[in-house]
Short mmCIF file of the C-alpha atoms (twelve columns), coordinates in Angstrom:
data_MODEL
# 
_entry.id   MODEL 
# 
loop_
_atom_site.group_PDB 
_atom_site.id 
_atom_site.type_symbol 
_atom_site.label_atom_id 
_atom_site.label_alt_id 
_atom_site.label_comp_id 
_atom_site.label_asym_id 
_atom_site.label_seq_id 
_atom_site.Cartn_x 
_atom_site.Cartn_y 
_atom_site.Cartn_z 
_atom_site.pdbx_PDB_model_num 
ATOM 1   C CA . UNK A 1   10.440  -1.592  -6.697  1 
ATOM 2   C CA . UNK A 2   12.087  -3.440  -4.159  1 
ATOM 3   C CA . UNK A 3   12.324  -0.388  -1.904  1 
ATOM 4   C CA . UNK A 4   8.627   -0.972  -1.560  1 
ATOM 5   C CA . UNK A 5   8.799   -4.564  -0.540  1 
ATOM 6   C CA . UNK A 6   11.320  -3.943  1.442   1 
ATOM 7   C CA . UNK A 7   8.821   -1.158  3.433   1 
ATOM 8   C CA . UNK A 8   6.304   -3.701  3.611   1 
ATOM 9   C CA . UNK A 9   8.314   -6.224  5.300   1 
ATOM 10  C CA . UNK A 10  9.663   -4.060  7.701   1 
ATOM 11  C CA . UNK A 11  6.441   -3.159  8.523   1 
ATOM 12  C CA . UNK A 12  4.961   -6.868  8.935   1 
ATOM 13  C CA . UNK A 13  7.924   -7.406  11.451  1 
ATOM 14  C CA . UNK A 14  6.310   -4.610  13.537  1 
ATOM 15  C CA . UNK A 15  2.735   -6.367  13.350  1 
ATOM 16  C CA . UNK A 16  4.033   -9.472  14.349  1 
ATOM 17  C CA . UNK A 17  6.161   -8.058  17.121  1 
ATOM 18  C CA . UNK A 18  2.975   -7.191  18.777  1 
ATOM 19  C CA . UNK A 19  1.962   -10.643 18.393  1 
ATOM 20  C CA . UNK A 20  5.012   -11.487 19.976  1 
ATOM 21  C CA . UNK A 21  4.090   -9.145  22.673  1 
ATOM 22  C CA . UNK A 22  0.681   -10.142 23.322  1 
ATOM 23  C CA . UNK A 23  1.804   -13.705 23.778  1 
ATOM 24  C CA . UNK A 24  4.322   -13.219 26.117  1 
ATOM 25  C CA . UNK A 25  2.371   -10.875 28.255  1 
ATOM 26  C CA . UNK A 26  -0.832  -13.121 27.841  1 
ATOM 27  C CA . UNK A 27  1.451   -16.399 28.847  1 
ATOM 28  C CA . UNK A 28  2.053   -13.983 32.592  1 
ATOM 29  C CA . UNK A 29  -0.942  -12.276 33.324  1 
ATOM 30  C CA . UNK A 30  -4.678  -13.532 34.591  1 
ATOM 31  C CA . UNK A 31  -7.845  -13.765 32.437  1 
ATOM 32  C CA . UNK A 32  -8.747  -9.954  34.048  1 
ATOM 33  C CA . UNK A 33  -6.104  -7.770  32.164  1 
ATOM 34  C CA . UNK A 34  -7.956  -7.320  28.440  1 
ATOM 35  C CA . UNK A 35  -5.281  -7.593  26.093  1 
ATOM 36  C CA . UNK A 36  -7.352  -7.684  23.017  1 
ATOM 37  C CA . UNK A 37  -6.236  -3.901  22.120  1 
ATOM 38  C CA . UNK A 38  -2.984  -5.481  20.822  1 
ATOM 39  C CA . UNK A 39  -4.216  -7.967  18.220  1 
ATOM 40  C CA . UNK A 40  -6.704  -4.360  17.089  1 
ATOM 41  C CA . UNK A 41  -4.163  -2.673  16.975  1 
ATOM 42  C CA . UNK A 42  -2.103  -5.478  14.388  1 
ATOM 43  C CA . UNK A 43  -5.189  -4.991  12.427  1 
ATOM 44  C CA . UNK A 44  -4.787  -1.732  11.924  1 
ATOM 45  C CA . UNK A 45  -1.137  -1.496  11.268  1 
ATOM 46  C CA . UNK A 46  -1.371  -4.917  8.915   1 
ATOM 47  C CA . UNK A 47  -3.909  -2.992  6.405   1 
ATOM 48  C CA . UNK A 48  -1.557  0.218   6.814   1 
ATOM 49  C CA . UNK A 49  1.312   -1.687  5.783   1 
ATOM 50  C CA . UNK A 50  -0.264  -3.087  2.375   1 
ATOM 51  C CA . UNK A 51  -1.897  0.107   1.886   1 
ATOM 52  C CA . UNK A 52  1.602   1.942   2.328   1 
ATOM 53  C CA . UNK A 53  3.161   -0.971  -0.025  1 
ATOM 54  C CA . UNK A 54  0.863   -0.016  -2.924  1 
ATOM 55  C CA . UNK A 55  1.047   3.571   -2.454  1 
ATOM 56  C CA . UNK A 56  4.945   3.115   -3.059  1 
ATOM 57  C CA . UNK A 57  5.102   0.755   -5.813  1 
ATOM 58  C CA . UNK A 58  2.355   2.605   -7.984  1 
ATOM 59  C CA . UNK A 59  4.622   5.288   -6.972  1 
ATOM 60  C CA . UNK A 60  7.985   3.954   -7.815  1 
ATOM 61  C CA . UNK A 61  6.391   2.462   -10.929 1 
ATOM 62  C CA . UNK A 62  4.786   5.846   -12.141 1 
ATOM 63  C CA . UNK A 63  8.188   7.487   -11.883 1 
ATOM 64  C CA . UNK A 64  9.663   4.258   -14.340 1 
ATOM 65  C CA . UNK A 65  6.815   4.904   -16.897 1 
ATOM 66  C CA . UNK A 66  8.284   8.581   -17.209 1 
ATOM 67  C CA . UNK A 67  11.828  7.510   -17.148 1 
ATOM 68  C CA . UNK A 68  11.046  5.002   -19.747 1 
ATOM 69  C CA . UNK A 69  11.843  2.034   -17.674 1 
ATOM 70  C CA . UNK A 70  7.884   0.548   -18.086 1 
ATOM 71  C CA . UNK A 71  5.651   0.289   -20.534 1 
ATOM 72  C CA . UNK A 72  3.263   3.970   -19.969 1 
ATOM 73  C CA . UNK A 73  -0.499  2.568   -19.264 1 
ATOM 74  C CA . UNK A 74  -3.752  4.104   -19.960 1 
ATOM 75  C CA . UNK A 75  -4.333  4.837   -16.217 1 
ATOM 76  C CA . UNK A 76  -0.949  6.434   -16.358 1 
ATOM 77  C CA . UNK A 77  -1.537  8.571   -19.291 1 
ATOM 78  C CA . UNK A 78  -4.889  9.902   -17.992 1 
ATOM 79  C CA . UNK A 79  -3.260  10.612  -14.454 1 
ATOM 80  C CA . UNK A 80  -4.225  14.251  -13.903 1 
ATOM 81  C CA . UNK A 81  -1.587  17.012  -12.515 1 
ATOM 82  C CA . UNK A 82  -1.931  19.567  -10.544 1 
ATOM 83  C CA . UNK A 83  -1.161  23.406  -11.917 1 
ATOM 84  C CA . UNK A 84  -1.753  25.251  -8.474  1 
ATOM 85  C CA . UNK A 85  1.492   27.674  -7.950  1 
ATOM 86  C CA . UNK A 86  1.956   25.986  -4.707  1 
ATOM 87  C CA . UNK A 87  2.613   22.817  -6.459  1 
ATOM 88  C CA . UNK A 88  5.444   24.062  -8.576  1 
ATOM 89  C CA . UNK A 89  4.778   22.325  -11.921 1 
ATOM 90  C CA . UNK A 90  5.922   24.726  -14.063 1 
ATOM 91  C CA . UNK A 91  8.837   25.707  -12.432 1 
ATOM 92  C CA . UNK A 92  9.595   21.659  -11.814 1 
ATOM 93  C CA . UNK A 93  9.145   21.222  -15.902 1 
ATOM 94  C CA . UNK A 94  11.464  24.351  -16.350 1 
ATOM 95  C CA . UNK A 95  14.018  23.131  -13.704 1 
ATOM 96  C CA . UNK A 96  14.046  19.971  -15.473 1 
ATOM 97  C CA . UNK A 97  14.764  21.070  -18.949 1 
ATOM 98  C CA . UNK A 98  18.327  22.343  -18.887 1 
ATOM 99  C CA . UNK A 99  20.890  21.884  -16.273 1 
ATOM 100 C CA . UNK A 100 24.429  23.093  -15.090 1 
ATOM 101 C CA . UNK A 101 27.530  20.951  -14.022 1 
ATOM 102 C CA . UNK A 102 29.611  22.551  -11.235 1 
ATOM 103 C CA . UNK A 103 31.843  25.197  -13.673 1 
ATOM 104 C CA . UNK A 104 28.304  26.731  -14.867 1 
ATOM 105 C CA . UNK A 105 28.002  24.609  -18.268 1 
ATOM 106 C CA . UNK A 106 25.529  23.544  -19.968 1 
ATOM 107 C CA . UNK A 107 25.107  19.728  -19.954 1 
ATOM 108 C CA . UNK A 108 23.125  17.409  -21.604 1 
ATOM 109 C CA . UNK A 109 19.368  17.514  -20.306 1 
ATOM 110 C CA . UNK A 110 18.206  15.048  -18.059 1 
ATOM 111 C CA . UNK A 111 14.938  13.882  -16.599 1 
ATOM 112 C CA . UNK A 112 14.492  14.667  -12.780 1 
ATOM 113 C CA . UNK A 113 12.117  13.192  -11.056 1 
ATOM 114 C CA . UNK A 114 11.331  15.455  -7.738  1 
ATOM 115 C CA . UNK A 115 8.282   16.991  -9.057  1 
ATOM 116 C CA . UNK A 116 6.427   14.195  -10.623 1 
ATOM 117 C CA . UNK A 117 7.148   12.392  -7.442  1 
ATOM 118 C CA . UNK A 118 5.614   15.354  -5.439  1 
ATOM 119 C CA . UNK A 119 2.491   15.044  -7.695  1 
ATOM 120 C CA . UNK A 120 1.877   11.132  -7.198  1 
ATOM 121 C CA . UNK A 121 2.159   12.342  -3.441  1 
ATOM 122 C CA . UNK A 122 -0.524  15.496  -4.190  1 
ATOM 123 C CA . UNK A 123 -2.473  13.399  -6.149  1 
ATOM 124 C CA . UNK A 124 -2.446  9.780   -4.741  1 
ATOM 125 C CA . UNK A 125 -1.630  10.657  -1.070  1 
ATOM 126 C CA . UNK A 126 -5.226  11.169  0.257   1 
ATOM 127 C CA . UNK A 127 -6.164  7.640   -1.503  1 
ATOM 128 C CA . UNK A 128 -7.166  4.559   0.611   1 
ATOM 129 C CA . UNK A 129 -5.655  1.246   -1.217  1 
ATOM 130 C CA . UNK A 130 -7.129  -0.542  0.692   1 
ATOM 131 C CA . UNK A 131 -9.984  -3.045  -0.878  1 
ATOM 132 C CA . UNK A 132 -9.647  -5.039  -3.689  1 
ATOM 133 C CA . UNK A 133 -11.535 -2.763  -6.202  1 
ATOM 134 C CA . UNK A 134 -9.202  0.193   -5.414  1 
ATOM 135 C CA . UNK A 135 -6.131  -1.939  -5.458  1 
ATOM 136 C CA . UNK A 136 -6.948  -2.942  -9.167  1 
ATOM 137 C CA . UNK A 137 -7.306  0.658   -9.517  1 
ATOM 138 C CA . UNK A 138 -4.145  1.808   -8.135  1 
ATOM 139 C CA . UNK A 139 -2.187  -1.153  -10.342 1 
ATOM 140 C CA . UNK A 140 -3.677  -0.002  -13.371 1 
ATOM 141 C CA . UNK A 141 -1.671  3.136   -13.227 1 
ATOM 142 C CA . UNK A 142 1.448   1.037   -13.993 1 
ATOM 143 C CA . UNK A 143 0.232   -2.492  -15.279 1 
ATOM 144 C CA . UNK A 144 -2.183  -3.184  -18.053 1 
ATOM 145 C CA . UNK A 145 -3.354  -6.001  -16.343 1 
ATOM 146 C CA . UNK A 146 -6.661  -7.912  -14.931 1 
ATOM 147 C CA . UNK A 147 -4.960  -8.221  -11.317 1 
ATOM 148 C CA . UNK A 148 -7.444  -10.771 -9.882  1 
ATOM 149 C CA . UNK A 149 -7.274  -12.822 -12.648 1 
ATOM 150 C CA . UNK A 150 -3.427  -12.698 -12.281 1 
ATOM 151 C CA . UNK A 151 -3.381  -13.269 -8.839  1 
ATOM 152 C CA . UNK A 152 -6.016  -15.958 -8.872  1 
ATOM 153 C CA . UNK A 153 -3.811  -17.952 -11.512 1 
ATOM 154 C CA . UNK A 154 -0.997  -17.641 -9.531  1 
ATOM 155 C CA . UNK A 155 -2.034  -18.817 -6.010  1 
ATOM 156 C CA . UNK A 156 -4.554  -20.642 -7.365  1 
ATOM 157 C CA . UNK A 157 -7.559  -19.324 -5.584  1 
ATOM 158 C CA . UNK A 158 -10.370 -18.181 -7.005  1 
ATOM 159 C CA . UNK A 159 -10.865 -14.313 -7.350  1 
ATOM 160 C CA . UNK A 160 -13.621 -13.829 -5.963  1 
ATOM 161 C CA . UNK A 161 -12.514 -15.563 -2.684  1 
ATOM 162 C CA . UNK A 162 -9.234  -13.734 -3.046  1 
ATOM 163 C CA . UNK A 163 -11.167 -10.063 -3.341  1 
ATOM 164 C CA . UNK A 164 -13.876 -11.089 -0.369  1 
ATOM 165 C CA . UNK A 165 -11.309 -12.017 1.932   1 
ATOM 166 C CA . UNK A 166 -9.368  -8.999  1.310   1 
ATOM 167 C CA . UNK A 167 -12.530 -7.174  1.817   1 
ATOM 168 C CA . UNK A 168 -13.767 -8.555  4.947   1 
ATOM 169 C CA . UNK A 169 -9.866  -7.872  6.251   1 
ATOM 170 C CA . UNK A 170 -10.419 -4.066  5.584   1 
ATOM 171 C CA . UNK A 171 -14.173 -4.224  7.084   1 
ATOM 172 C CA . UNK A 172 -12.467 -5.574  10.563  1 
ATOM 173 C CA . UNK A 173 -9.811  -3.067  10.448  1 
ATOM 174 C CA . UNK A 174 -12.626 -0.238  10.075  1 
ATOM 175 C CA . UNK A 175 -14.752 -1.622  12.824  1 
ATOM 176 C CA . UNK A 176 -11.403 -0.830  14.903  1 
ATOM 177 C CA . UNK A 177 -10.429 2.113   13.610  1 
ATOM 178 C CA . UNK A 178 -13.738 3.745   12.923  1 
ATOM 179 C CA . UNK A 179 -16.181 1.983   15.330  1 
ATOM 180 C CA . UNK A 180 -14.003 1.658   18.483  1 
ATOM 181 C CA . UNK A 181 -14.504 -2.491  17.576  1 
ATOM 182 C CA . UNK A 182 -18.200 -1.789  19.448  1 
ATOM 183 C CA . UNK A 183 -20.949 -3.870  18.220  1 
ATOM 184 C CA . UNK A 184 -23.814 -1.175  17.384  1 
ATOM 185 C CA . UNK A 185 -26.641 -3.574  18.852  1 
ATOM 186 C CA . UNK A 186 -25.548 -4.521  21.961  1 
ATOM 187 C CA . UNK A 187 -22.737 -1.738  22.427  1 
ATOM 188 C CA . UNK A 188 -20.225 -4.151  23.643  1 
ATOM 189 C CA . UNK A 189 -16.734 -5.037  22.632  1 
ATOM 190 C CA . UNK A 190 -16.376 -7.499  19.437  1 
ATOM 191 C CA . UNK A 191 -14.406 -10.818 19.734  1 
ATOM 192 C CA . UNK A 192 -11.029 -10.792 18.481  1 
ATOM 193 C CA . UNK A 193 -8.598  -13.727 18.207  1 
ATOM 194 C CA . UNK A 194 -5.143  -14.183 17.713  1 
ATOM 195 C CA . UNK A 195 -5.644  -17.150 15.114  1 
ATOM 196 C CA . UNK A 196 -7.444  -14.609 12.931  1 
ATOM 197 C CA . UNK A 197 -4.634  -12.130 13.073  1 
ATOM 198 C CA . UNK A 198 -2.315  -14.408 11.918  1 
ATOM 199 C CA . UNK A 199 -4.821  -15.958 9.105   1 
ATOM 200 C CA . UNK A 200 -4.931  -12.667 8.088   1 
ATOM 201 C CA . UNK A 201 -1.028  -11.396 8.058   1 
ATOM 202 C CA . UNK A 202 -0.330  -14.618 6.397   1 
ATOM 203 C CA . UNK A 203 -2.841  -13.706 3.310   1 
ATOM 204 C CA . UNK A 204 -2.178  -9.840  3.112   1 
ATOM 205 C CA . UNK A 205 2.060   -11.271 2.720   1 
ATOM 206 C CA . UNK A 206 0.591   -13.962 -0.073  1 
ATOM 207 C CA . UNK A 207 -0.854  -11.140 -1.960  1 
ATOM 208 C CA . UNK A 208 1.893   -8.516  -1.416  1 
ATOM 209 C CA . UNK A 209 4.523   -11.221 -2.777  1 
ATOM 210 C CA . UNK A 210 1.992   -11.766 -6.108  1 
ATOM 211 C CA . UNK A 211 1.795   -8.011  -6.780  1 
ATOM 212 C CA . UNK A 212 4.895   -7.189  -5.990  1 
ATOM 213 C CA . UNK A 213 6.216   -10.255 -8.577  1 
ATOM 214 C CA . UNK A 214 3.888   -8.992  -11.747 1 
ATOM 215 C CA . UNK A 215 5.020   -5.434  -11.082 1 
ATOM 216 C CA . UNK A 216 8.335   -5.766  -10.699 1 
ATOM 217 C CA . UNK A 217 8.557   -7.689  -14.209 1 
ATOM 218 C CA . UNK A 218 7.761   -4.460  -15.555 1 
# 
């Protein structure tokens, strides 16, 4: 689990390295160079940063339910494999069944893990986790739990505040990244601020320490 977090953080030092960059450029330069790109651009890498941290921790946790480190769910034991040769899940199973040590015995069986990790990649990989309805989704697949009630208990903030301003977070970032940030009316550039950048890293690390704290308790 904490190989996740430790992702996610890496990845919020990158965001706010281009904060760091805007400012000092913006503290040299005239009104006339546009640097507004940069804060879009820490939009898009702040929702790609939680998305990538709950793509790993349903990940990490997935492979624990199997191990028998965490409690299976009922997400987890609908999750649906793939059988397609290319995938290798037979030969994964198989592989994983009986083993050799290095003078050709037979030793005691053992769960690997390489193939069910390739199939929460197959399966999971072309997944957005990105709003607060397919977050709860994703987290069901390794916690039996009602996540905005959770978090909403725990940062005391109601839910539904918590899942709109997630929301509106992930309609900016498409704007960006799907709508060049152009305003369909007047086809011209939205506003963007460097306030509301940080406003928003600030939440998205709130949350990420609250999900990262119920999952990890297994």
């Amino acid at each position: 689990m904490k190989s996740a977090k430790i992702h996610f953080e890496q990845n919020i030092i990158r965001v706010k390295n281009l904060g760091a960059i805007y400012r000092s450029i913006n503290s040299q330069t005239t009104q006339i160079l546009d640097l507004s790109d940069i804060l879009r651009t820490q939009y898009i890498m702040l929702v790609s940063a939680l998305d990538h941290f709950i793509h790993e921790i349903v990940r990490i946790g997935m492979i624990e339910i199997y191990n028998e480190d965490r409690v299976a769910t009922k997400k987890f034991k609908e999750f649906i494999f793939s059988i397609d040769k290319n995938i290798l899940f037979k030969k994964a199973v198989m592989v994983e069944i009986i083993d050799k040590d290095d003078f050709g015995n037979t030793i005691e069986p053992y769960k690997k893990t390489d193939w069910l990790n390739h199939q929460i990649r197959y399966r999971n990989g072309f997944k957005s986790f990105q709003q607060s309805d397919k977050i709860e989704e994703a987290i069901l697949l390794i916690l039996d739990i009602d996540l905005w009630s959770e978090v909403e208990n725990k940062l005391n903030i109601n839910k539904k505040f918590l899942k709109n301003r997630l929301d509106l977070i992930i309609e900016r970032r498409n704007q960006i990244a799907h709508e060049a940030d152009i305003e369909p009316t007047y086809q011209e550039l939205r506003e963007i601020n460097i306030e509301d950048i940080n406003d928003s890293i600030l939440f998205i690390e709130a949350l990420v320490e609250v999900i990262f704290d119920f999952c990890n308790q297994k």
